[in-house]
C-alpha positions in Angstrom: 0.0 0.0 0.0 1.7 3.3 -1.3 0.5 6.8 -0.4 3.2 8.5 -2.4 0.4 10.5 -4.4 -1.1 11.7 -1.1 2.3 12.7 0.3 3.0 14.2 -3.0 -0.5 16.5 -3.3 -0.3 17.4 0.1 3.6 18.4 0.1 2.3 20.7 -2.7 -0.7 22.0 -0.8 1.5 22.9 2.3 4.1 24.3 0.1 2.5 26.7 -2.3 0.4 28.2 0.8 -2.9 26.5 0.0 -3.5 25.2 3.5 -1.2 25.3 6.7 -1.1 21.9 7.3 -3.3 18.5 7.9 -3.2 15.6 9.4 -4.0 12.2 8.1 -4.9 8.4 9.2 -5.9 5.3 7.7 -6.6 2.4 10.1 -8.3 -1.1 9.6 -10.7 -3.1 12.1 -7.2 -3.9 14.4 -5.0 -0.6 14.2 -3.5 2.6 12.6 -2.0 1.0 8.9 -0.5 4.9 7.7 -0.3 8.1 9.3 1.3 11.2 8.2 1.1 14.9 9.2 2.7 17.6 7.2 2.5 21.9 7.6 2.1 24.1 10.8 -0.7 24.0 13.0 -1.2 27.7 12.3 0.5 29.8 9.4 2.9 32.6 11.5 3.3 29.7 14.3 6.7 27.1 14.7 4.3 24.4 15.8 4.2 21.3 13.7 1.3 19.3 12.1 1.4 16.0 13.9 -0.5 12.9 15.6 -1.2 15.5 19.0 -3.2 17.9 17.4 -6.2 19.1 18.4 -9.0 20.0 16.1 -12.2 21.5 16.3 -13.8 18.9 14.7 -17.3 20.4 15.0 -20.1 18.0 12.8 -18.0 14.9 12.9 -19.3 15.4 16.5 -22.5 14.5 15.3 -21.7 10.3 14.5 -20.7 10.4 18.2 -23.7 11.4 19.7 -26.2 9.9 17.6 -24.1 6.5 19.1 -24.8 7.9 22.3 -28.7 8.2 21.7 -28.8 5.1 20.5 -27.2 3.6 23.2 -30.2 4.6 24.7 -32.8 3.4 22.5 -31.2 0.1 23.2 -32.0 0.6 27.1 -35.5 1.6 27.1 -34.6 5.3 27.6 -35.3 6.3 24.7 -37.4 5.7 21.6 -36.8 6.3 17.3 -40.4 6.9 16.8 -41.8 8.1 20.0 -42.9 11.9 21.1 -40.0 13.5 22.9 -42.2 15.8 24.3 -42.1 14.2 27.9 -38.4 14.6 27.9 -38.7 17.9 26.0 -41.3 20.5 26.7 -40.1 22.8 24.4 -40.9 20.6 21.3 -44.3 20.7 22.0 -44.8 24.4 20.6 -42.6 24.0 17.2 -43.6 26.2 14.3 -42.8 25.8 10.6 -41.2 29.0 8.5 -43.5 29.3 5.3 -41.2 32.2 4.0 -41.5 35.8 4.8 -44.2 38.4 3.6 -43.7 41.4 1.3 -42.2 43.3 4.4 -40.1 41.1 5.4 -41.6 39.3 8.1 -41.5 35.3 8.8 -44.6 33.5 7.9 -45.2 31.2 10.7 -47.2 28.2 11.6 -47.6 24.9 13.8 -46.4 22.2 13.1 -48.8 19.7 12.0 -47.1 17.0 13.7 -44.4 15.9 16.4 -40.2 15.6 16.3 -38.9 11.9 16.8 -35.7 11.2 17.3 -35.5 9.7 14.3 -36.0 12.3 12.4 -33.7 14.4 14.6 -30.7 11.6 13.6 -31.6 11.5 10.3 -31.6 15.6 9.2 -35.7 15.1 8.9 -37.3 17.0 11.5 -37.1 20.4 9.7 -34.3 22.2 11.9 -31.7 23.6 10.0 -28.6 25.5 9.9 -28.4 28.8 8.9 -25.7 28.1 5.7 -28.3 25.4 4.3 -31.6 27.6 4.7 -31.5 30.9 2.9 -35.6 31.6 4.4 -33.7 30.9 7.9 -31.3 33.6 6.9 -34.0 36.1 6.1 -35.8 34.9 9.5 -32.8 36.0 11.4 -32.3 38.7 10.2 -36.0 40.1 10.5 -36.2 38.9 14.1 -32.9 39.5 15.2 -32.9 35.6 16.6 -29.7 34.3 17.8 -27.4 31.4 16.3 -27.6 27.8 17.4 -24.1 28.0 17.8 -24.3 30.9 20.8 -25.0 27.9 23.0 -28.6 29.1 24.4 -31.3 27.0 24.8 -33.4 29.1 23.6 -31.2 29.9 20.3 -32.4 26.1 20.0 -35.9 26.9 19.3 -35.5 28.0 15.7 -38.8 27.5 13.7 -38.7 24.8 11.2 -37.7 24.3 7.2 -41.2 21.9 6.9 -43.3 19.7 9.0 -41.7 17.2 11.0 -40.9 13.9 8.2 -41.5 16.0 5.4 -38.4 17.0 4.0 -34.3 16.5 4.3 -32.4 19.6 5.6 -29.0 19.5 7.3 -29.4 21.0 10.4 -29.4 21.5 14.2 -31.3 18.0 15.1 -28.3 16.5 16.7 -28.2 19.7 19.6 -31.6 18.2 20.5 -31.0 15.0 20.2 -28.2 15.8 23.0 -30.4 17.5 24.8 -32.8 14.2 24.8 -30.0 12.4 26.1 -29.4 14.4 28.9 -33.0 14.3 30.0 -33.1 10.4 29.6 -29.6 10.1 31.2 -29.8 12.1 33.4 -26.5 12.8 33.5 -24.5 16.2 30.9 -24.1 15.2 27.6 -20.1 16.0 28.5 -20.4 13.5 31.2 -22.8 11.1 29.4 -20.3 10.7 26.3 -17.1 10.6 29.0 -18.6 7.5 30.7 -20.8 5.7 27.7 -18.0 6.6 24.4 -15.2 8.6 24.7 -13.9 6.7 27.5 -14.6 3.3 26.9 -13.0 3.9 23.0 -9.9 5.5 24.7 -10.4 8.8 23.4 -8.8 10.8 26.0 -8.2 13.8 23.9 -11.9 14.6 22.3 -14.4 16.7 24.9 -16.2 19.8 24.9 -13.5 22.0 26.8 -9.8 21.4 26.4 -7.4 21.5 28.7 -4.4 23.7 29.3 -2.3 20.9 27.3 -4.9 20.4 24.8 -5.2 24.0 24.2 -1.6 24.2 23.4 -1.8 21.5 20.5 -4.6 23.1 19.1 -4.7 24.3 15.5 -5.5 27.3 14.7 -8.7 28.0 12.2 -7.9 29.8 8.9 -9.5 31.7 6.1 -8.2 32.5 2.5 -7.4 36.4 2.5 -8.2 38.6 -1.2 -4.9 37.4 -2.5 -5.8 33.7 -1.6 -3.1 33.4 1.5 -3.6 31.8 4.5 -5.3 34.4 7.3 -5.5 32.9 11.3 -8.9 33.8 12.9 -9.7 34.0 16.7 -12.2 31.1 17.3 -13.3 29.7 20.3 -16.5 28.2 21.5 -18.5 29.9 23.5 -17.1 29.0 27.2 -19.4 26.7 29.7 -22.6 27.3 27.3 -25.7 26.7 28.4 -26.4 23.7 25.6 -23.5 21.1 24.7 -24.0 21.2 21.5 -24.6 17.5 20.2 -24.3 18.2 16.4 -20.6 20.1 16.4 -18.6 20.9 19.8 -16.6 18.2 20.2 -12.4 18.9 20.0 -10.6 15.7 19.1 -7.5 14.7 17.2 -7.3 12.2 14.4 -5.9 9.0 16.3 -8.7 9.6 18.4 -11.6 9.8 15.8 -9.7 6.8 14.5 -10.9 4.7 17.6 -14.6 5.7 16.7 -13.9 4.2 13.4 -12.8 1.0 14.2 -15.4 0.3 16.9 -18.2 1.4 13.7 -16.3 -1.3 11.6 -16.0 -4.0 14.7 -19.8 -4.8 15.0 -20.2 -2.0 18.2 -17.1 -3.8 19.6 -13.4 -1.9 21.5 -11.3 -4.2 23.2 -13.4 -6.1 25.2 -16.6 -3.7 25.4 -19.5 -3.5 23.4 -20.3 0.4 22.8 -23.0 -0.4 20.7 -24.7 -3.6 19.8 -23.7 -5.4 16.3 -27.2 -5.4 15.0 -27.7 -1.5 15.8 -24.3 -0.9 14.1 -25.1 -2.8 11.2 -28.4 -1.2 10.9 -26.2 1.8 10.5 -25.6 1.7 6.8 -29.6 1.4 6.1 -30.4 4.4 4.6 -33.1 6.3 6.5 -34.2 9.0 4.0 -36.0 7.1 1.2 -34.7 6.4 -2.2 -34.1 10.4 -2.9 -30.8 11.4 -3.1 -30.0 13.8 0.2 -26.9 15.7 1.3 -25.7 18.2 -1.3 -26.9 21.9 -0.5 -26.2 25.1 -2.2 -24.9 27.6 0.7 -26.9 30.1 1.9 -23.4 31.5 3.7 -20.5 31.5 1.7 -18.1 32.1 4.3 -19.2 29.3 6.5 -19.7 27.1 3.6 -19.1 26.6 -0.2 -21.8 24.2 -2.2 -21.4 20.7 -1.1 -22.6 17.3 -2.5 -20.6 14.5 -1.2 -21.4 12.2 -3.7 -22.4 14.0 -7.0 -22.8 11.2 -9.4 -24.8 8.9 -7.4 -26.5 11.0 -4.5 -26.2 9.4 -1.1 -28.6 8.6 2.0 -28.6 9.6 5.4 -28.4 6.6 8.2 -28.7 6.7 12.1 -25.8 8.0 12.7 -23.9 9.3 9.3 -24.1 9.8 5.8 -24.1 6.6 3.6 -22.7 5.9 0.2 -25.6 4.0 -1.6 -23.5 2.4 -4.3 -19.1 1.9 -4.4 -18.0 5.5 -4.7 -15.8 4.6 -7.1 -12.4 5.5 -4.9 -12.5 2.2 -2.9 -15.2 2.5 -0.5 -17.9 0.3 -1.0 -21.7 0.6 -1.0 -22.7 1.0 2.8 -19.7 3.0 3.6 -20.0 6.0 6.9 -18.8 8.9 6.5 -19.0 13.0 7.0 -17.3 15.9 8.1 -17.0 19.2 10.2 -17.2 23.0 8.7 -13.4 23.3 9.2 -12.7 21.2 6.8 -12.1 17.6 8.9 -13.1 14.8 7.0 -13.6 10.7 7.6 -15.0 7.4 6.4 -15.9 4.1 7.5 -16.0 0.7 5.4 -17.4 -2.0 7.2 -17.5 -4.4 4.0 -13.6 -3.8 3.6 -12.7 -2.6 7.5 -11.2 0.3 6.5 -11.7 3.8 7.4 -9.8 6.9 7.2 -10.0 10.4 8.6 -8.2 14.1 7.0 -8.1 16.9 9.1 -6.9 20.4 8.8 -8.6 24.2 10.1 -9.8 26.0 7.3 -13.3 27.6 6.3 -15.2 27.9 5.0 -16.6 24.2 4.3 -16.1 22.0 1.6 -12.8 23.4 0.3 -12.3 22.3 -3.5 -7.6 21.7 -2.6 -8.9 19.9 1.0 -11.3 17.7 -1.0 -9.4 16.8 -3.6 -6.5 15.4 -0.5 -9.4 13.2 1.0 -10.0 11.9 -2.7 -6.0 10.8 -2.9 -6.1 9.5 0.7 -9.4 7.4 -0.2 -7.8 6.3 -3.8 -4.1 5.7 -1.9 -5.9 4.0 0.9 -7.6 1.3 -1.8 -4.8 1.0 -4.6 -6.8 2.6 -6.9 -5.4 4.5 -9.9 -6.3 7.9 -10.4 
């Protein structure tokens, strides 16, 4: 197994300034079989790229706590198709955005029907996210409502795209399906994941908060300035918020979201624990969102995110718990293969049919980066022996 092309592309990227650095791994169901890191973990910085650093890995959070939920669902505590309601008060006034009027103002609704947690796994309960929704744009801007990602509960309550099971959107789902974990744990979703995922996987360096070390291997987040050079940009999360936010505010490094992987492509299994059972985690790779093709989106913010489509020539399906290729993607992975990302540009996969999964990640925005994703095409091509 060579990776020279992928050394090769991303030596150029690094190189000729197009992003400060990455970090990259490719494991099967037993272990780490490459890794290589390459760049500075922020441009102006001496720090390296390398196995240590810490990432903000934001929507990859999103596999990781749709595990936890349905960790849940196994117990009792929790159920796909019931009313969350009981658990969640809040979701019992939701209202539906039909659009704004000729001043300005949102058009609003109820919702005909209630939010299962099925739908908020699968991107079908009608919350979104502002850079998939331009009529959620408009609707903050009119009201002056705050982001999701300010870390209120009430910044949660966001009216929806459609009618609960009515549409696909990407969006905020996951925060509340944290949120139903807390109340059916009752335990923090920080505490919850410590004790149920992160911990029994080994992944001592993925949380919400970071520690003093942690914070010193962090990478920095970049932009592209007018003359296309790397720019640093202050980001942080907002500190002790008032919502955990379930669908991107984990920190992690890429050995450690490499543990994840393998337990997705062991049947559930880490060692000696079961995180999940083997016939919830093969029921992973069933396609929840009908024969449609789901997943691509035109951005409504193009700072946040350029237009996506994660598989363009065949459309893919949302699962339980990630994104699913419905057919071979054509660079090794097979049909049934995980996989997603975050907004600052971290990448990964999961092949259960061939046990092999990888995961890219570097600090850049906005999403979707055309020189990022064409690295995470080499690493996928590299990883299988495929020719370009």
């Amino acid at each position: 197994m060579s990776f020279s092309r992928f050394e090769q592309a991303l030596a150029e990227a690094v190189g000729q300034g197009r992003i400060a650095g990455a970090v990259a791994l490719v494991t099967d169901r037993e272990g780490p079989v490459y890794q290589h890191a390459l760049g500075l973990r922020t441009v102006g910085a001496p720090a390296a790229m390398d196995a240590g650093t810490v990432f903000w890995i934001a929507s990859m959070t999103k596999a990781l706590v749709s595990v936890a939920a349905l960790q849940l669902v196994e117990q009792g505590k929790l159920s796909l198709d019931g009313d969350l309601v009981g658990l969640l008060p809040e979701l019992g006034g939701l209202q539906v955005l039909d659009g704004v009027d000729a001043s300005g103002q949102p058009k609003l609704r109820p919702a005909r029907t209630a939010v299962t947690l099925r739908q908020l796994l699968t991107h079908t309960s009608g919350f979104a996210y502002g850079f998939t929704s331009p009529a959620h744009v408009a609707y903050a801007a009119a009201t002056g409502a705050p982001d999701a990602a300010s870390g209120t509960r009430a910044a949660q309550l966001q009216p929806l795209a459609f009618d609960p099971g009515e549409g696909f959107i990407y969006g905020i789902g996951i925060d509340w399906a944290g949120l139903a974990i807390e109340a059916a744990s009752g335990q923090r979703l920080d505490a919850y994941l410590a004790q149920h995922v992160t911990g029994p996987l080994g992944m001592a360096d993925t949380g919400f908060a970071l520690s003093a070390d942690q914070t010193a291997r962090q990478a920095g987040v970049h932009v592209r300035g007018p003359d296309g050079g790397l720019i640093p940009i202050p980001f942080a999360l907002p500190p002790n918020p008032e919502v955990l936010s379930g669908g991107g505010g984990l920190y992690s490094t890429v050995p450690d979201y490499a543990r994840f992987l393998r337990m997705l492509m062991n049947e559930g299994r880490s060692g000696g624990v079961q995180v999940l059972s083997a016939e919830t985690v093969r029921g992973l790779a069933e396609i929840q969102t009908g024969p449609e093709p789901v997943g691509g989106f035109t951005s409504a913010l193009p700072n946040m995110s350029n237009d996506f489509d994660p598989h363009p020539h065949m459309g893919s399906g949302h699962g339980l718990a990630t994104f699913v290729a419905p057919a071979a993607t054509g660079g090794g992975r097979a049909a049934g293969s995980l996989a997603w990302a975050g907004l600052a540009n971290t990448y990964y996969w999961a092949d259960p049919a061939s046990g092999k999964g990888g995961v890219l990640m570097t600090q850049l925005l906005p999403f979707a980066d055309p020189e990022v994703l064409a690295l995470l095409r080499v690493l996928e091509r590299d990883s299988y022996g495929v020719a370009s």
